[in-house]
Backbone as CSV, one residue per row, in Angstrom:
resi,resn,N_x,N_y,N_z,CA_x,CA_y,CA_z,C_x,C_y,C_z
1,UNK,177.634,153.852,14.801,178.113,152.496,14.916,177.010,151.490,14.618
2,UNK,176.010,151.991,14.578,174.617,151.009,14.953,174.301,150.787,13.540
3,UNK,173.633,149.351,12.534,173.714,149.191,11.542,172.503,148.952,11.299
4,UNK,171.922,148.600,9.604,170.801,148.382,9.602,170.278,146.966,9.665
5,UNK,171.282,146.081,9.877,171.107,144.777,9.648,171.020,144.264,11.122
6,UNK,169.982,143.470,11.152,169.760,142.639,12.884,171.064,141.910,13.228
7,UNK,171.456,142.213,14.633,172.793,141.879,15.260,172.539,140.339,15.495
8,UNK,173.999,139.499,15.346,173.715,138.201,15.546,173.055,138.284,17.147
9,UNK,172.655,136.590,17.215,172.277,136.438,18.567,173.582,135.137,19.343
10,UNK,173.045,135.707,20.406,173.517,134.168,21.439,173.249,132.913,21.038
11,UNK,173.783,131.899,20.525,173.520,130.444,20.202,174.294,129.598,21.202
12,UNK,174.075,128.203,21.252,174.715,127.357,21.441,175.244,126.186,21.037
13,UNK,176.333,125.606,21.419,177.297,124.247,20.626,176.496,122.999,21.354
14,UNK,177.232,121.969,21.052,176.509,120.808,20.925,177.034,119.894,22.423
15,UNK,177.632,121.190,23.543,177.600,120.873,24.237,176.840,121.894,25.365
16,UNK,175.585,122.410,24.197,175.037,123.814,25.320,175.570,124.439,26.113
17,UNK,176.558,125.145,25.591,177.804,126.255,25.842,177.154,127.590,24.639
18,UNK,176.845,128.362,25.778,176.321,130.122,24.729,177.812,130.970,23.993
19,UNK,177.875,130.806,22.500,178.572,131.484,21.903,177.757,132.449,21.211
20,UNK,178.789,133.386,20.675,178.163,134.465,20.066,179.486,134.704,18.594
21,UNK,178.413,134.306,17.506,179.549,134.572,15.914,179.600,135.757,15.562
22,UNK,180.796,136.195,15.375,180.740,137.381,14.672,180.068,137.556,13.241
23,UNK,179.514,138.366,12.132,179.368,138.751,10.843,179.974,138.336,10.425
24,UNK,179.788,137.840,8.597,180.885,138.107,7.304,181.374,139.265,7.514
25,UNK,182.374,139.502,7.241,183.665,138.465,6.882,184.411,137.829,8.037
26,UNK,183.829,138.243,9.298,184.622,137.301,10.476,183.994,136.501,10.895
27,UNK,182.911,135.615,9.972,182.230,134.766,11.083,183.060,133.508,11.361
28,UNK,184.015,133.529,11.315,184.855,132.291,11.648,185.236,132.673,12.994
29,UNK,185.090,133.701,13.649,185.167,134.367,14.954,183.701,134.078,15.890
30,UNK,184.799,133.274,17.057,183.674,133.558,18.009,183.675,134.109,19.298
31,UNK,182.495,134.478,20.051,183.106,134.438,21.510,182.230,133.462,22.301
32,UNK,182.687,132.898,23.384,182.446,131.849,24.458,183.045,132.037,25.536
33,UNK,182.010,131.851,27.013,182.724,132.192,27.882,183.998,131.691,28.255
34,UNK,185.256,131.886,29.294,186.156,131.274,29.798,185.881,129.420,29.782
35,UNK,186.920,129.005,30.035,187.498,127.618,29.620,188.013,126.849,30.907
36,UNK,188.046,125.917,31.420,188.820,125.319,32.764,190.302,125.690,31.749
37,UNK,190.454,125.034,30.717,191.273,124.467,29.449,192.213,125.540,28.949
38,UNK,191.895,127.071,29.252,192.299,127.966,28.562,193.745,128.388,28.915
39,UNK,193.750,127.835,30.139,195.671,128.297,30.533,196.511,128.137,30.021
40,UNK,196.898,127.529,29.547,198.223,127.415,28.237,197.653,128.431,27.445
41,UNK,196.826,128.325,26.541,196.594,129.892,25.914,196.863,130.798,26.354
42,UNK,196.173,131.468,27.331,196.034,132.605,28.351,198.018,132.781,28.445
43,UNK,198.478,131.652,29.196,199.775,131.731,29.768,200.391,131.972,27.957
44,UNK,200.446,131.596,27.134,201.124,132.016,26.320,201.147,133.545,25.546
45,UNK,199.685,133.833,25.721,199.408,135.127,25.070,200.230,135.838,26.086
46,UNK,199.924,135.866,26.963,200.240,136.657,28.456,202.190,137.444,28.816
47,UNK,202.613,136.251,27.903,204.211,136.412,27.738,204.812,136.803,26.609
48,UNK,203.614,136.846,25.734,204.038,137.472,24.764,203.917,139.169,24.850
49,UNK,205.564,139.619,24.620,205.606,140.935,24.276,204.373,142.464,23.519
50,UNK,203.878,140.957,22.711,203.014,141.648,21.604,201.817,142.618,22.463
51,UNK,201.887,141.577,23.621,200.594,141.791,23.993,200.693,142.041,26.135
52,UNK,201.529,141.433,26.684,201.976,142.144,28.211,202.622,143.346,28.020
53,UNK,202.922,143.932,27.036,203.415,145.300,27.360,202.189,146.339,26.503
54,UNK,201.328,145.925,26.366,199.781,146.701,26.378,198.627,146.793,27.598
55,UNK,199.046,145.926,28.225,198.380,145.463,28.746,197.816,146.068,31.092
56,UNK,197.141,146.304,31.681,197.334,147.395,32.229,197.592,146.244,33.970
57,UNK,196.990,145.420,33.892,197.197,144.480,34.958,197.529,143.180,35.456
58,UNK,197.106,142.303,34.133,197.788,141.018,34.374,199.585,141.022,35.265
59,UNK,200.035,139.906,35.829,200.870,139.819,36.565,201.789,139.348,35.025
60,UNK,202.905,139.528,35.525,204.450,139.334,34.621,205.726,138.482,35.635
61,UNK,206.058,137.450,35.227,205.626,136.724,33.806,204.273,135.694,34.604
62,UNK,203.311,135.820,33.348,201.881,135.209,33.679,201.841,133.577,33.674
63,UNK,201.680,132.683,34.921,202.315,131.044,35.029,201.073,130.659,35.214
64,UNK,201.107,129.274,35.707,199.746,128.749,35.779,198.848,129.119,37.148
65,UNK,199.689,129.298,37.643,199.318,129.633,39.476,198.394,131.081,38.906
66,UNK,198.651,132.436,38.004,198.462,133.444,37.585,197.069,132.938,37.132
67,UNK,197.040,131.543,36.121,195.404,131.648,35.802,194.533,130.922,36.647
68,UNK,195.018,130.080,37.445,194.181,129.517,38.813,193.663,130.638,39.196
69,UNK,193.997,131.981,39.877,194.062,132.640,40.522,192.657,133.614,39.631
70,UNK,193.007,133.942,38.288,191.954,134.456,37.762,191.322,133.927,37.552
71,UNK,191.116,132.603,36.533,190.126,132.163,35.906,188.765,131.688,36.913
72,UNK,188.787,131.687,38.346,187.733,131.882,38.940,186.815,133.094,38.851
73,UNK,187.745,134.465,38.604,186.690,135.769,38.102,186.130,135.732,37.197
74,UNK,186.950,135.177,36.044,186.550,135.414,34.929,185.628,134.994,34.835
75,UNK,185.357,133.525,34.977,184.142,132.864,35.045,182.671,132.871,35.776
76,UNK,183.219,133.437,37.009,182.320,134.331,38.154,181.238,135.163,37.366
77,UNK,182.438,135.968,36.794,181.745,137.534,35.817,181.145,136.815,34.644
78,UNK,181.188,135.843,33.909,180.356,135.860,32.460,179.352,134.974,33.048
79,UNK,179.381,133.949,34.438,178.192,133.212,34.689,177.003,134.040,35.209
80,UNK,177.349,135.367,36.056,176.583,136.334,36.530,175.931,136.852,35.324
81,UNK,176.305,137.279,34.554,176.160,138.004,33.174,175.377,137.483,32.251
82,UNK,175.319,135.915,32.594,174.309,134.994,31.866,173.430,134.866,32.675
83,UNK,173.395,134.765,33.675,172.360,134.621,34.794,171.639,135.666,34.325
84,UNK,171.755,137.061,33.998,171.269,138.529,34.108,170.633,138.595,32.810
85,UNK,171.184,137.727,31.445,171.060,138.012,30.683,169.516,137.183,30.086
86,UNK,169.797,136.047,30.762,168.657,134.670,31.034,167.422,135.601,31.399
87,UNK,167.574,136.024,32.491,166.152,137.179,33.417,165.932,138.116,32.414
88,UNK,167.033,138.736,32.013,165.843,139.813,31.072,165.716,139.487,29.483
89,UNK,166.212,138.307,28.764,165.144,137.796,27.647,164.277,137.115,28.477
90,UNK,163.545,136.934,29.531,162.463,136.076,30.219,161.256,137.413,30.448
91,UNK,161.513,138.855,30.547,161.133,139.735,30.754,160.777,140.547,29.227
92,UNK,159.447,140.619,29.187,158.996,141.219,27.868,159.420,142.671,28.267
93,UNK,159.548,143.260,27.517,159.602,145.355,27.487,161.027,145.256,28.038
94,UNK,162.486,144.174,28.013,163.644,144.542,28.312,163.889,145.388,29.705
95,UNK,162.968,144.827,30.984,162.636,145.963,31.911,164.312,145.343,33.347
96,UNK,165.094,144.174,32.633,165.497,143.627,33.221,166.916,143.938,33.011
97,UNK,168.250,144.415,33.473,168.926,145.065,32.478,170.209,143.634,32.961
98,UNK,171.117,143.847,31.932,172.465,143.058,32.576,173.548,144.259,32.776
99,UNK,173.975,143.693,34.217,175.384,144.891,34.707,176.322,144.206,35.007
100,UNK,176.444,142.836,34.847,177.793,142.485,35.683,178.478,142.175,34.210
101,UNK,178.768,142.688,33.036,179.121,142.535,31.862,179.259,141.555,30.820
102,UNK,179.450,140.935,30.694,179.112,140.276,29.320,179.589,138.322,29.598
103,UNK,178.555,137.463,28.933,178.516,136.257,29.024,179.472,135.359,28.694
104,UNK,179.791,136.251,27.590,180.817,135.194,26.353,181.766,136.569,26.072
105,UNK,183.067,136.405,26.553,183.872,137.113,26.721,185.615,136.771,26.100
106,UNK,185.381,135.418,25.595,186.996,134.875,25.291,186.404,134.554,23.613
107,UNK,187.688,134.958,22.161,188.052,135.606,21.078,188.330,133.833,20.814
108,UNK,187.636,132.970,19.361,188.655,131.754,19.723,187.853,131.529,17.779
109,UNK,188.250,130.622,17.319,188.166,130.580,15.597,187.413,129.349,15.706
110,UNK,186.450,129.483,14.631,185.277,128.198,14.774,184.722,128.317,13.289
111,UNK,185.494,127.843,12.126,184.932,127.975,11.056,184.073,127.220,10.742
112,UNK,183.517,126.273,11.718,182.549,125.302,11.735,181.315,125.592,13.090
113,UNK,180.591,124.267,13.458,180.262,124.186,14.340,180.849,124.412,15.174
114,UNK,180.981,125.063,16.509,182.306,125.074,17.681,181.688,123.835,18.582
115,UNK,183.085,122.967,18.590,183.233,121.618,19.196,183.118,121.890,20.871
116,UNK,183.658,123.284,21.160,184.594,123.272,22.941,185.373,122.975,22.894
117,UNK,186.542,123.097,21.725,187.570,122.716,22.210,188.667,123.890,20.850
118,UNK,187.666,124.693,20.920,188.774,125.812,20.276,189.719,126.749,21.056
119,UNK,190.718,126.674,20.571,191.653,127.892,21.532,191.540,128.901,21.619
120,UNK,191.718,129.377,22.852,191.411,130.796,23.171,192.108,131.509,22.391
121,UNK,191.787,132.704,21.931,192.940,133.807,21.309,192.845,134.850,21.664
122,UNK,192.448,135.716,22.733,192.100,136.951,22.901,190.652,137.181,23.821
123,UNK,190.616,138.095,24.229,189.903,138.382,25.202,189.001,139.844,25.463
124,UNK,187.862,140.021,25.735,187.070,141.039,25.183,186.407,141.186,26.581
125,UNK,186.477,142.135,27.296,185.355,142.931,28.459,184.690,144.085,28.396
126,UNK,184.019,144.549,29.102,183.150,145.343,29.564,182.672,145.259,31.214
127,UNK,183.099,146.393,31.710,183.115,146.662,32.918,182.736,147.988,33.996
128,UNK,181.690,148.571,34.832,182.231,149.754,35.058,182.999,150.346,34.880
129,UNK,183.419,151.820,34.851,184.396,152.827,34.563,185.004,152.793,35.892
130,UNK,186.429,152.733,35.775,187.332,152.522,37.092,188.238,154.174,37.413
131,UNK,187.760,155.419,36.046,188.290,156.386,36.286,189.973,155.931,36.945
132,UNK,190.271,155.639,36.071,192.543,155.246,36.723,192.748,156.487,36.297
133,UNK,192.903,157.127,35.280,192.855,158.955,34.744,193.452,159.828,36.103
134,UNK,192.135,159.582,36.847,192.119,160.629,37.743,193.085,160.089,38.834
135,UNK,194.090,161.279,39.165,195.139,160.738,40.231,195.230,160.676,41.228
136,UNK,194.015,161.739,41.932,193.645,161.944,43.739,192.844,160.993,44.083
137,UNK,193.010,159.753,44.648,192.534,158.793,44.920,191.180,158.834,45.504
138,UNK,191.141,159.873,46.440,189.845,160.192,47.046,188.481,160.543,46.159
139,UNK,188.907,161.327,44.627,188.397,161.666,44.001,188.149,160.669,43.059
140,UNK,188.674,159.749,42.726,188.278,158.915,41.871,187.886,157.898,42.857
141,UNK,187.747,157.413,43.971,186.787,156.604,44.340,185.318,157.454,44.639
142,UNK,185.060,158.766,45.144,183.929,159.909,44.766,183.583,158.994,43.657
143,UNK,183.962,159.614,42.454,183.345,159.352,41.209,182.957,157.757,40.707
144,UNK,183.824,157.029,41.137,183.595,155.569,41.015,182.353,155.083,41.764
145,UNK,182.444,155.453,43.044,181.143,154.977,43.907,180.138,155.334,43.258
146,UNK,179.394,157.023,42.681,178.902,157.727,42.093,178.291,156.315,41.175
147,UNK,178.975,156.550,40.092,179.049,155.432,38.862,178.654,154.167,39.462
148,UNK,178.944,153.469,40.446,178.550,152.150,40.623,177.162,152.545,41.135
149,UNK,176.585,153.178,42.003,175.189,153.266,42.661,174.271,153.536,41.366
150,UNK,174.225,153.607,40.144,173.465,153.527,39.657,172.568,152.592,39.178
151,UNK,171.335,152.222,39.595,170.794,151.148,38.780,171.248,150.198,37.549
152,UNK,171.413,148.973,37.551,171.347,148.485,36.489,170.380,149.084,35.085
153,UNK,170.999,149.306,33.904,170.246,149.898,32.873,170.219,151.605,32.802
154,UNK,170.690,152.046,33.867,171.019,153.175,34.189,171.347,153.832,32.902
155,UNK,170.954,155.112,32.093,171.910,155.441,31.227,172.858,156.536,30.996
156,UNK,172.870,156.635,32.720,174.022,157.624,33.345,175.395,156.729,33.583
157,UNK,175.311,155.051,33.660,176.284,154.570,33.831,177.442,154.815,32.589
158,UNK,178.603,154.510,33.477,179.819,154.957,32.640,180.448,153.568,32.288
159,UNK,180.944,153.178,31.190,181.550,151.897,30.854,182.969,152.175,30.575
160,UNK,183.576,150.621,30.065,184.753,150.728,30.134,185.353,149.198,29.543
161,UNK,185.892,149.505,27.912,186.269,148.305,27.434,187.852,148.010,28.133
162,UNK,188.054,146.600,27.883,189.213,146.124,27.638,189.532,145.187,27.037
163,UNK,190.794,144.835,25.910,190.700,143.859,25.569,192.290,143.555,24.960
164,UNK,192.243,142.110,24.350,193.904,141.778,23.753,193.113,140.592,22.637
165,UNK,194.304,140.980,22.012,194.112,139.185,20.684,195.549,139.084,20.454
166,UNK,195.504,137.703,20.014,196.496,137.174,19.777,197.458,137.868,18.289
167,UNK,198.568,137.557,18.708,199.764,138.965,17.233,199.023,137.851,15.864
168,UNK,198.852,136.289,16.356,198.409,135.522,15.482,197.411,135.633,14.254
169,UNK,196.443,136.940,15.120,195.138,137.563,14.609,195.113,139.122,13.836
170,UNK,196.399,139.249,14.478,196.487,141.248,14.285,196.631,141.444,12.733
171,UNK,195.662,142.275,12.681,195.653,143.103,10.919,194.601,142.685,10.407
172,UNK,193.680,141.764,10.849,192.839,141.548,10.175,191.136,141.951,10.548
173,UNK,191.059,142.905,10.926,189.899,143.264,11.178,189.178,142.865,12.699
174,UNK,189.641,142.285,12.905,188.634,141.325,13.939,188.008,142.388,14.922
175,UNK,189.318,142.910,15.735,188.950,143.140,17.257,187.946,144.542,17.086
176,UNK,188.045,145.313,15.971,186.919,146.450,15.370,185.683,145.801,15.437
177,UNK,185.613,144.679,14.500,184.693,144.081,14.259,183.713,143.164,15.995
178,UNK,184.718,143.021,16.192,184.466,142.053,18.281,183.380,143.563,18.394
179,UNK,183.867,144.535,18.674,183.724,146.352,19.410,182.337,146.603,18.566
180,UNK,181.953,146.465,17.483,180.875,146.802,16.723,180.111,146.159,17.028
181,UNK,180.253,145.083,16.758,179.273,143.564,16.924,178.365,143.599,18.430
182,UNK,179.293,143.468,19.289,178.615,143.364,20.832,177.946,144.823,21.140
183,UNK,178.596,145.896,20.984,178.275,147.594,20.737,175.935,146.762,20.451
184,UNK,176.175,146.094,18.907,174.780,145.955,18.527,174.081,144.975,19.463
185,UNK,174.892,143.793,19.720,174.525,142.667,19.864,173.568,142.590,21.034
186,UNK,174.895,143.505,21.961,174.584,143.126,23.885,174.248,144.503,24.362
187,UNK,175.760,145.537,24.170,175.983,146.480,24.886,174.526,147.447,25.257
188,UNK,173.854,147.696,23.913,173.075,148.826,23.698,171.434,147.589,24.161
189,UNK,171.315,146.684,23.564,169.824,145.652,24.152,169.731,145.218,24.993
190,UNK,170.933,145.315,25.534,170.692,143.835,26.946,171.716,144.846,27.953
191,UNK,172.230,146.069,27.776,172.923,146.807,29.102,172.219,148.045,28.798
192,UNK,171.702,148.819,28.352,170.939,149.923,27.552,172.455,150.912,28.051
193,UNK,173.341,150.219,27.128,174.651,151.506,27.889,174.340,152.754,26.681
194,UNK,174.835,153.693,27.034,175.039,155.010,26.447,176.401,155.445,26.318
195,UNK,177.453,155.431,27.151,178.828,156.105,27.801,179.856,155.106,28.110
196,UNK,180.756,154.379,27.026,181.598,153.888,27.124,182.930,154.218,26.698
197,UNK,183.960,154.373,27.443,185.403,154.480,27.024,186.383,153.324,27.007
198,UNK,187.152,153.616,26.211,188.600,153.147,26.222,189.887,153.278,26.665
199,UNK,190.714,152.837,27.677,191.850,153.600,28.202,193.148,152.772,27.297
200,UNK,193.918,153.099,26.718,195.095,152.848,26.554,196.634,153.362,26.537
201,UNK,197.840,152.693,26.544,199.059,152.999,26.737,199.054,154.033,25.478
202,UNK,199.286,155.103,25.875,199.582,156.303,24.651,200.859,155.596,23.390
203,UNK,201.099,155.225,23.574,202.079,154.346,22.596,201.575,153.094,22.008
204,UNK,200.461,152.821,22.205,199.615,151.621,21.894,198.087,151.778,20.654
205,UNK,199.096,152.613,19.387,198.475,152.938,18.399,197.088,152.318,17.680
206,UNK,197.714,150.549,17.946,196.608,149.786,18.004,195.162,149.653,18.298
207,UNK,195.606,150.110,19.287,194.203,150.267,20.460,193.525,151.106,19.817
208,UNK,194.040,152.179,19.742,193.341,153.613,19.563,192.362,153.429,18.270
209,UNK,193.351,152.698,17.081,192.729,152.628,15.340,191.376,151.795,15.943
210,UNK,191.264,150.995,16.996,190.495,150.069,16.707,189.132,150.848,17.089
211,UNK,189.362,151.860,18.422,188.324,152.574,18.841,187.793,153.756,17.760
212,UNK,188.692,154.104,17.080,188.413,155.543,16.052,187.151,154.348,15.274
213,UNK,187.664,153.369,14.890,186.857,152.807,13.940,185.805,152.046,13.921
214,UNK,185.323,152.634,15.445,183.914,152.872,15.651,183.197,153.572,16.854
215,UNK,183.753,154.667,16.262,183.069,156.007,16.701,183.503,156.590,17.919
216,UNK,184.898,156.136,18.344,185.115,156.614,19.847,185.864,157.959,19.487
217,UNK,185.931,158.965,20.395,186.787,160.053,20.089,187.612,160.180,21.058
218,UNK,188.884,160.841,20.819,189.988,160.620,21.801,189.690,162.212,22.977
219,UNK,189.634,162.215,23.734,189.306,162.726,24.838,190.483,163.327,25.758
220,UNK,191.715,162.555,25.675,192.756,163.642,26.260,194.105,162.079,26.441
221,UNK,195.116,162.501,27.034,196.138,161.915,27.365,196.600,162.334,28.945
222,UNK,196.459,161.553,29.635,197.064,162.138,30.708,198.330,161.149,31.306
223,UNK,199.343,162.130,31.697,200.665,161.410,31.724,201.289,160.754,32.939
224,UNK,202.220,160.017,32.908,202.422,159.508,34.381,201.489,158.827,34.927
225,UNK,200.519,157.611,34.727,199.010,156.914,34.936,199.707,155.837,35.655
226,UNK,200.628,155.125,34.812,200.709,153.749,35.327,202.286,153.744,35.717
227,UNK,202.890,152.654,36.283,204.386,153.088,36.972,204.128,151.364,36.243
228,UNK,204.720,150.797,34.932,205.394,149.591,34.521,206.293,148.626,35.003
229,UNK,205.711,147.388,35.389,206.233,146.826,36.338,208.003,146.218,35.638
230,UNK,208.934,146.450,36.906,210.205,146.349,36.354,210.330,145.204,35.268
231,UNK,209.464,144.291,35.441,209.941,142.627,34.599,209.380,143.205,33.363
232,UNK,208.604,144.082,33.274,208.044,143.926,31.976,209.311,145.027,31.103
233,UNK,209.675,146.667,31.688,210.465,147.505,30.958,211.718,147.127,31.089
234,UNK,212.151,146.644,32.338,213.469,146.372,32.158,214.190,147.033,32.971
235,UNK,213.708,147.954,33.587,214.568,148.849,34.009,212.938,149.641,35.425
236,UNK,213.644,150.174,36.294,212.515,150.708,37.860,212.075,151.714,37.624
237,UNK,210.445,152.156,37.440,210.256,153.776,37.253,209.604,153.978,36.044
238,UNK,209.711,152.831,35.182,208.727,153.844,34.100,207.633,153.510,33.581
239,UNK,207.444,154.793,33.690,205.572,155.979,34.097,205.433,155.722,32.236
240,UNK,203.898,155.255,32.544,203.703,155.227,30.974,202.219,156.342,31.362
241,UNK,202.395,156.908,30.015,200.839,157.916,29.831,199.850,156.994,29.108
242,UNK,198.487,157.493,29.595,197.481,156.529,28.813,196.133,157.877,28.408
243,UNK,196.046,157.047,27.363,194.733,157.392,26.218,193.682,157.758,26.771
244,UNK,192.739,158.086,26.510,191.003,157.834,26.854,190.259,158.251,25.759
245,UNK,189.918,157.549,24.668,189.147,157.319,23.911,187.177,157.040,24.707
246,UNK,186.042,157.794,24.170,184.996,157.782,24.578,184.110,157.468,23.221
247,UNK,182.831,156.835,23.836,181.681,156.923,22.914,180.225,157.875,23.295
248,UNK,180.062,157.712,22.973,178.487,157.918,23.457,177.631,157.618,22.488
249,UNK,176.363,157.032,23.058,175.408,156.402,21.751,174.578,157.403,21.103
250,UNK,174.550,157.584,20.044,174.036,158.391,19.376,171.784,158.484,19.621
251,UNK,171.588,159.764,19.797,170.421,160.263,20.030,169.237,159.237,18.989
């Protein structure tokens, strides 16, 4: 996955807000952290089909009360993440690692300077491994605790993407390109990760092309994971199977 060309960096807009541009041919792509502003986005992506029936936790149907309620994490998690990220470019030899995941985390189009006032379109994390796979609860909090006690920079820690874009965006490269980019940018300089997966709805082909197409390998299916909340299928009871796509960074 790793290229020969130096990964963009962190910049900022002209209201000293840290974005991060993607490469040609997507540099009209950016990411920036969460938004006060972003709820109507958020709430619209959120109801769209394209994208709540991929999707493993947001609430259905997603209102404004839904992003009050988050957009305090969200923002929580990328201000920590900048905080972490601030300390270890301040630290020569990278001895400083970032764990609470990533700064600039929201997908939004900036074929220019970005003003702050581009719309959100999609959404990109990195997070500990939450092991959902495993079904004996006891055993996957074992393994979860395991996984969290490791040092920051750790390169026994286990990761764990998630993400959505708008149907507005789909087909065109991007969200491969989001997965590569940060993979160079952040993941591997500024988290020294090694071991990241992907979980998705086994019917969520999407997902999967985006991970094959850079370097994840599919790892198994295990069935009956998630129980789909009635508003979203339509009907009480149905068990969707999910994916697990893995990486590991190459030696």
């Amino acid at each position: 996955m790793e290229s020969n060309k130096s990964p963009p960096e962190i910049q900022f807009d002209k209201n000293g807000s840290p974005f991060l541009r993607l490469p040609a041919p997507h540099n009209h792509i950016i990411l920036t952290p969460p938004r006060p502003t972003d709820g109507p986005a958020m709430i619209e992506m959120h109801n769209d089909p394209a994208i709540y029936m991929t999707l493993f936790s947001p609430p259905f149907p997603f209102t404004q009360r839904s992003f009050d309620d988050f957009y305090p994490i969200m923002s929580g998690t990328t201000q920590k993440a900048w905080e972490e990220y601030q300390e270890g470019k301040a630290v020569e030899g990278r001895e400083k690692w970032v764990s609470a995941g990533l700064p600039v985390t929201c997908i939004r189009v900036a074929k220019g300077e970005p003003t702050g006032e581009e719309k959100m379109l999609g959404d990109f994390t990195i997070k500990k491994r939450r092991y959902v796979s495993i079904k004996d609860l006891e055993a996957r909090a074992e393994r979860k605790g395991e996984n969290d006690g490791w040092p920051a920079g750790d390169p026994r820690i286990e990761w764990e993407l998630g993400f959505y874009l708008s149907p507005t965006l789909h087909g065109q490269g991007i969200m491969p390109a989001v997965v590569r980019t940060m993979t160079e940018a952040f993941f591997i300089p500024f988290m020294n990760t090694h071991r990241i997966s992907g979980g998705f709805f086994i019917h969520n082909l999407a997902s999967r092309r985006v991970f094959e197409k850079n370097g994840y390998v599919f790892t198994g299916a295990f069935p009956n994971v998630f129980e789909m909340h009635e508003s979203k299928a339509g009907i009480k009871g149905k068990m969707i199977d999910l994916g697990i796509m893995e990486w590991t960074r190459p030696e």
